[in-house]
N, C-alpha and C positions, 0 to 999 in steps of 0.2 A: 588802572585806577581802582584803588577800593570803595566802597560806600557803606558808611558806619548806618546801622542798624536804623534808628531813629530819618534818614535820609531815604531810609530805601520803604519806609511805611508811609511818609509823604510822597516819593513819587509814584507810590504802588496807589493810591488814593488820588493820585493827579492823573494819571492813568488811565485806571477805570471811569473815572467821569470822561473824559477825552474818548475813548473808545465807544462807552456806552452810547453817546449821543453820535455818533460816526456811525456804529454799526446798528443799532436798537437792540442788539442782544445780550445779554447778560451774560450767557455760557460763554459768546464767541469773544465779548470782552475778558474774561478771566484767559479764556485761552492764548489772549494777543498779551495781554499782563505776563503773562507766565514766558511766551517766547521771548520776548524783548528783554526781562531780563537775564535769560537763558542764553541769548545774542550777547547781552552786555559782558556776563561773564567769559565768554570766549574771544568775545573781541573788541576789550574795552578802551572806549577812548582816553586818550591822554588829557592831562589837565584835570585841574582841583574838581571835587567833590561837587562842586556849585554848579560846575561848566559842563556837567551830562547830562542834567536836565533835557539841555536842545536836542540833544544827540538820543537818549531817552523818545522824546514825542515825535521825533518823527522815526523812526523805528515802528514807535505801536501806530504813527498816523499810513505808514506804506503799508504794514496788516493787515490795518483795519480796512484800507481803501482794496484789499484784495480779499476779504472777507466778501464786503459789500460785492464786488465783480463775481464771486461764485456766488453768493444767492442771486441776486440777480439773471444770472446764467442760468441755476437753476428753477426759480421762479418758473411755475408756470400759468402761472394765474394770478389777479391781483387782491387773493385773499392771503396778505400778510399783516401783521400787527407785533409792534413790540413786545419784549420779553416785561410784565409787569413788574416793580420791582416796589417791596415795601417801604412804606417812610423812615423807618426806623432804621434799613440798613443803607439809606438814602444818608442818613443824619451821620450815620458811622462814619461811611465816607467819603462826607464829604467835611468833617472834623481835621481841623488843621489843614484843611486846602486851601489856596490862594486865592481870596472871592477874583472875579470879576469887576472892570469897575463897573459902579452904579450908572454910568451915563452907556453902557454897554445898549447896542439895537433888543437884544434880549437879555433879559435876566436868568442867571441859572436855575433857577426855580421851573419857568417857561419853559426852560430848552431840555426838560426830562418830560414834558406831558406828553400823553399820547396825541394831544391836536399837532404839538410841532413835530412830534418823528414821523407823524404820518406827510406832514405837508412836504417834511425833507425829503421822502420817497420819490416825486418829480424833477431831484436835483439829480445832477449827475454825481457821480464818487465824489473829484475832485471841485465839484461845485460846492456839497455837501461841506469838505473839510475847511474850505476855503470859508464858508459863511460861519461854520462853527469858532475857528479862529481867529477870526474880527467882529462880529459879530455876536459873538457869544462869550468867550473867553479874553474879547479886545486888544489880541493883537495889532500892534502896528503893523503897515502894510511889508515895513521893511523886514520884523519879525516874522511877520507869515513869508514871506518873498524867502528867506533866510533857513527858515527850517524847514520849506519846500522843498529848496533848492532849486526857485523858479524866478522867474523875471518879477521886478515889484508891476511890469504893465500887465503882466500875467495874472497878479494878484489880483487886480483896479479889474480888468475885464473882465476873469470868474466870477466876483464878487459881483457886478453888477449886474450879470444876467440872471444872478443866481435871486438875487432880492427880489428883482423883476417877477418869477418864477414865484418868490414868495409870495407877492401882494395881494393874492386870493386870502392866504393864512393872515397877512396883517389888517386887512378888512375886517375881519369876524375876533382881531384881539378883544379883549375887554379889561378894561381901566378899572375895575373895583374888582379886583381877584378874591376879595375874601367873600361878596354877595355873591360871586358867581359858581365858588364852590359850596354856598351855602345852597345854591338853587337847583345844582347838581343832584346833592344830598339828597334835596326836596324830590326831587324829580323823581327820585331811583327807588325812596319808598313808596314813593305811587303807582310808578310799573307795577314793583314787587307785588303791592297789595292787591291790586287791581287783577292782575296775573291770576296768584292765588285765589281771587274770590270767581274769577273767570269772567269779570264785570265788561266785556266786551266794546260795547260803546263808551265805557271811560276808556277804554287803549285808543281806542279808534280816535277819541280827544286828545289823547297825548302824544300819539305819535304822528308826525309834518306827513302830509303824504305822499313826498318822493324817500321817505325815509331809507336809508341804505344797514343793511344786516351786514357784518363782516365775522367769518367765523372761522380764525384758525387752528387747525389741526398740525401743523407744518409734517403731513405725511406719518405722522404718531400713532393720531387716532382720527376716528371718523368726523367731516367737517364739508362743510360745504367749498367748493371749487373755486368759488368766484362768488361777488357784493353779488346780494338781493336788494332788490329796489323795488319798492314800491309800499303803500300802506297795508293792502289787500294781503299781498303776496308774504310778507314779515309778520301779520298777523295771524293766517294761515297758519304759518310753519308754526311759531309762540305757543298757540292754542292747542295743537296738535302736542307738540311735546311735552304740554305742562300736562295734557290731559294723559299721557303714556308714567312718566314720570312725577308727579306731584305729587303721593304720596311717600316716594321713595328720597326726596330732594329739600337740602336743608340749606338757608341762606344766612348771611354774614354780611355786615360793613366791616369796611378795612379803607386803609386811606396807600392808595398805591400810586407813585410819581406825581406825590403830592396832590394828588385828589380822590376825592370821593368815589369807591366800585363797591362791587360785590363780589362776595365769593360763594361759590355754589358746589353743594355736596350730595353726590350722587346713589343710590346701594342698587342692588343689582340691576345694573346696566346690562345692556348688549351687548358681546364679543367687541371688541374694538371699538364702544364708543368712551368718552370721556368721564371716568369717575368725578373729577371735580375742572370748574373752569372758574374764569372772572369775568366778569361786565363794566366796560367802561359806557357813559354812553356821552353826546355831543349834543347842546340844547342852544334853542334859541334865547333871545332874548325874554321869551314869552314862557321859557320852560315848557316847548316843544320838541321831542327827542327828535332830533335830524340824523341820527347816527349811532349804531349798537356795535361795539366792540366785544365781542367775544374771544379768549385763548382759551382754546381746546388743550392745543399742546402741553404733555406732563413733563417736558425738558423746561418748557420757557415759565413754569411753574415752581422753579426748585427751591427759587430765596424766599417763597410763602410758605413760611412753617404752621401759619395758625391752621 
C-alpha cells in the first residue's frame, strides 16, 4: 500500500498526539512516529489509503505501551515529569487532526497538561491507552476492542478501573479553564517576585504546607531523587539556591501544554547541574501552590527554542 504525501503528514500529526499523551515524552514519541512508519514501509498492510490508519495506531499504540514498560522498569524513584512542549508546536500539530468529540470524558486540550499525564502515572500501560482511546480520543468500545485486538469486555473492565483510578484527578478538575490559567499566571509572578525579593513570609503565604517539589533531571543533569514535601523543607531548598544562583539566572513566561510556566536561564552553573529548566506549578482554588514542577532534563527540553 502507498500513502500519498498529504495522508502521511495527517497521520504523522495523529500520531504524535496518540503517543505523546500515552508516553509523556516528546523524544520517545518522535521515536515511535519514526518506527511505525519505518514498520509500515516494510510491511504494509493491504487495502486503500483510508484503511491504515487502524493498522498505523496501533503499531505506535504497542510502542508506545513498551516505551512506557522500560521507563517504568527503569524508573527509580517517583521524580518523573513530562517532556514540556510549546503551544505553538502544540497548534502545528495538532492542525488538520481529527478533534475529538465534544461530549468526549476529556478534552484534548486537558489531556496534554501536566495535571493529567501526571495523574495517568498510576495507570497501568494498558489502563493508560485504554482511557486515552475512549475517553479522550472517543473511541467506541468496539473501536478500542478492534485496534487492541482485545475483547470489547476487556475494553468495559480496563476502562473502568482505570477511571476509578482517575477520580482523585476528576475531583480537583475545574469548570472555568480560562480563570484558572489566568490564576496560574497570577500565582507564578508572585513566586517569581517574591523569590527574587527573598520576601520569605510571602512564600511561606503562598505555598499549601504539604506542598510537594518534583525535580527532573532524568539522570542528564543534577536533580533531586525523589518529591519533597513539605512547606519548611521546599522553602529551604528555594532559598538556598536563589541565594547561590540569583544573580546568574534569568526568567521568562511561555505558555507550555497549554498553560502558564516559566523558563529559567542559568550562566555559570556547577559541573552537571542544569543551565536552563521550566516550572509548571499546581494551585488551589485559593492560588495556593500545592505543587512545583520542575524539568531539569536538557533532552526533554528540545522543542523550547526560546
Amino acid at each position: 500500500m502507498n500513502i500519498s504525501a498529504p495522508a502521511y503528514e495527517k497521520y504523522k500529526k495523529s500520531l504524535w498526539n496518540l503517543t505523546y499523551r500515552i508516553t509523556g515524552n516528546a523524544a520517545d514519541s518522535d521515536d515511535i512516529v519514526q518506527e511505525t512508519f519505518l514498520r509500515f514501509l516494510q510491511n504494509s498492510p493491504e487495502g486503500s489509503e483510508d484503511q491504515c490508519k487502524p493498522w498505523l495506531m496501533r503499531v505506535a499504540t504497542n510502542l508506545s505501551i513498551d516505551k512506557l514498560r522500560q521507563r517504568k522498569r527503569r524508573q527509580e524513584s517517583q521524580a518523573w515529569l513530562p517532556s514540556p512542549v510549546p503551544d505553538d508546536f502544540l497548534e502545528s500539530i495538532n492542525s488538520n487532526v481529527e478533534s475529538a468529540n465534544p461530549s468526549a470524558r476529556y478534552d484534548l486540550q486537558e489531556s496534554l497538561s501536566f495535571a493529567f499525564l501526571l495523574a495517568m502515572e498510576a495507570l497501568s500501560p494498558s489502563q493508560r491507552v485504554i482511557l486515552i482511546l475512549r475517553d479522550v480520543l472517543d473511541l467506541s468500545v468496539q473501536e478500542t476492542a478492534d485496534l487492541l485486538q482485545i475483547s470489547e469486555i476487556n475494553v468495559k473492565v480496563t476502562l473502568h478501573r482505570a477511571r476509578k483510578i482517575m477520580q482523585a484527578f476528576d475531583k480537583t478538575r475545574t469548570k472555568d479553564r480560562k480563570n484558572n490559567l489566568a490564576r496560574t499566571k497570577h500565582v507564578l509572578q508572585s513566586f517569581l517576585t517574591l523569590l527574587e525579593s527573598r520576601d520569605i513570609s510571602g512564600l511561606q503565604k503562598l505555598l499549601a504546607k504539604d506542598v510537594v517539589l518534583i525535580a527532573d533531571g532524568n539522570k542528564e543533569v543534577v536533580a533531586l531523587k525523589a518529591p519533597m514535601v513539605g512547606r519548611e523543607n521546599v522553602m529551604r531548598l528555594l532559598v538556598r539556591l536563589n541565594e547561590v544562583y540569583s544573580s546568574t539566572t534569568s526568567a521568562s513566561f511561555l505558555s507550555l501544554n497549554g498553560e502558564p510556566a516559566l523558563l529559567f536561564d542559568r550562566k555559570n552553573v556547577r559541573e552537571g547541574h542544569a543551565t536552563r529548566f521550566t516550572l509548571h506549578c499546581q494551585t488551589d482554588e485559593n492560588g495556593t501552590i500545592e505543587r512545583l514542577n520542575f524539568v531539569f532534563a536538557p533532552g526533554k527540553l528540545a522543542l523550547i527554542k526560546t
